[in-house]
C-alpha positions, 0 to 999 in steps of 0.5 A: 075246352071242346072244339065246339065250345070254342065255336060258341066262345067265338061267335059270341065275341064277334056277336058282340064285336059287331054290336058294339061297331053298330053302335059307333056307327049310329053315334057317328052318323049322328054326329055328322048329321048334327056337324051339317045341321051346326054348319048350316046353321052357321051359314044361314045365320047373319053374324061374320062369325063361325062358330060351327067348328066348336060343337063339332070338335068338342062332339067330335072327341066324344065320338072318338073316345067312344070309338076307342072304349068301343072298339079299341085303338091299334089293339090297345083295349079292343076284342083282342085285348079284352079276350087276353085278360079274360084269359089271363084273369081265368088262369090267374082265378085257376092257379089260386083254386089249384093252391 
């Protein structure tokens, strides 16, 4: 592989990196705006009641497993990790043309 294909390899990853980190922050301020929306719902309404903290925890894990598909956890299924199996995937398909 050529320097310059490495190039275009890495700024495709990133290119896509961001995309994706663009998408987790539309998906959470979307849920910040509901959770403020729930809250003065809550406030405004006339039972003794709260409420508003069950639709922001039950969102709210949505908004974090989406955040770990997305972009990963500690390493754990992020960019990195995805370009080690691509590679692994690659010199596993390598071997078995070889044979």
């Amino acid at each position: 592989m050529g320097m310059l294909e490495r190039m275009d390899d890495a700024r495709e990853q990133a290119v896509r990196y961001v995309r994706r980190k663009r998408i987790f922050y539309l998906v959470l301020g979307i849920w910040i705006a509901l959770s403020v929306m729930w809250f003065l719902i809550d406030m405004l309404d006339d039972s003794s009641a709260n409420w508003f903290y069950w639709p922001m925890l039950g969102t709210g894990i949505g908004v974090a497993i989406t955040g770990i598909v997305l972009l990963g956890f500690g390493g754990i299924f992020g960019p990195d990790w995805e370009r080690r199996e691509v590679d692994k995937y690659l010199r596993r398909r390598g071997s078995e043309e070889g044979t």
